[in-house]
N, C-alpha and C positions, 0 to 999 in steps of 0.2 A: 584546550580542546582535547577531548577523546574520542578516539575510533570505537565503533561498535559494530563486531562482526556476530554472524552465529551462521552455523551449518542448520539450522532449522530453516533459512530460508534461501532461496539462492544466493549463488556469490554474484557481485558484481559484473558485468558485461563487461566493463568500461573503467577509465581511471578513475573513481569514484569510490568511495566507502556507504557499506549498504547505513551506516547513521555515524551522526556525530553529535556526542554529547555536548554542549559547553555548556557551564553553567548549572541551572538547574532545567535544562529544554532541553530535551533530545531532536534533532532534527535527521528525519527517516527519507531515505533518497526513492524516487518513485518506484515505486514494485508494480511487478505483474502479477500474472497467472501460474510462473513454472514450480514443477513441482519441483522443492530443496532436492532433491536426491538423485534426480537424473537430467534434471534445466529442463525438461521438456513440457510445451503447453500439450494437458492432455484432451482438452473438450476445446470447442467452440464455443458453447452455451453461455453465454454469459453472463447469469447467473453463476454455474459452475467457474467462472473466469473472478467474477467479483470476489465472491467466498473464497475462494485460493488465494487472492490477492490479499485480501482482511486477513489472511490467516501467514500472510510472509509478515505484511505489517506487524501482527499480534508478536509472531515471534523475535524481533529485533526488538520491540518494545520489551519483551519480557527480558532477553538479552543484557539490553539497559537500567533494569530497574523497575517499569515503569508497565503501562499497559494503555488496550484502547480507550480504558475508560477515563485517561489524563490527556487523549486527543485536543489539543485546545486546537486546530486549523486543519484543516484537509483538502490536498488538491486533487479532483477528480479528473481524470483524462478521457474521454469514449472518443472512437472513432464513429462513433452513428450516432448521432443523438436518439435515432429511433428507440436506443436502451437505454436510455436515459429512464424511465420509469422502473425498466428490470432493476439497475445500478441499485437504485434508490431503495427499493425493495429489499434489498438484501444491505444493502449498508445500514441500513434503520433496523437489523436486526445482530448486527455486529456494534453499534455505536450506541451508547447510552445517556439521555435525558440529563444536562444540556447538553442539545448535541453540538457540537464542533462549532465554528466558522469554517464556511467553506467555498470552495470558487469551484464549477463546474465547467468545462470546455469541449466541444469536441475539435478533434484533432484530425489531418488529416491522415497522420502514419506516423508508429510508434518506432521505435528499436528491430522491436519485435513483431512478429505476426498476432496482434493480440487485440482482444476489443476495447483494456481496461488498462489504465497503470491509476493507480493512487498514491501521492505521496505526504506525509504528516509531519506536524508539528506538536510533542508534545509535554508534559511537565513531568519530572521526577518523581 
């Protein structure tokens, strides 16, 4: 097993590593919205939340080797499903043709004050 950190997306909350390689899988622990550079959610929008979120994922991935476009699994988290459509929207424009396997959920309350976490599985 490898650790896979990068300052391109936030650090960790928690005793947890933002991925871990084994193998040839990188396995990406759920991300939010915060911006790397100051931890802070800057919008509500959830759109604006999903695209921050694709874009912590992106960065751990590139970290690893690897990128969104080896997503073989994705877990999506919302607190509303009423954005479940927005989510979708904007992850269909981050994710590439085939897209992922993936499990959808709404939750009732994250970490964080946030509407979104997504976390992945992906290949080398």
């Amino acid at each position: 097993m490898e650790e896979i950190s990068t300052d391109e997306a936030p650090e960790s909350i928690g005793p947890y590593s933002q991925a871990i390689r084994h193998g040839e899988t990188i396995h990406v622990s759920g991300q939010g919205p915060a911006n790397p550079e100051t931890r802070e959610v800057e919008t509500d929008d959830i759109r604006e939340q999903t695209a921050r979120t694709l874009e912590n994922v992106a960065a751990i991935l590139e970290a690893a080797d690897s990128s969104l476009e080896n997503v073989l699994k994705a877990n999506v988290y919302v607190t509303d499903m009423d954005d479940y459509e927005a989510v979708n929207e904007v992850y269909a424009e981050y994710m590439s043709e085939p897209f992922p396997a993936r499990c959808a959920v709404e939750v009732s309350e994250l970490p964080i004050d946030i509407g979104v976490e997504i976390e992945v599985v992906a290949a080398v």
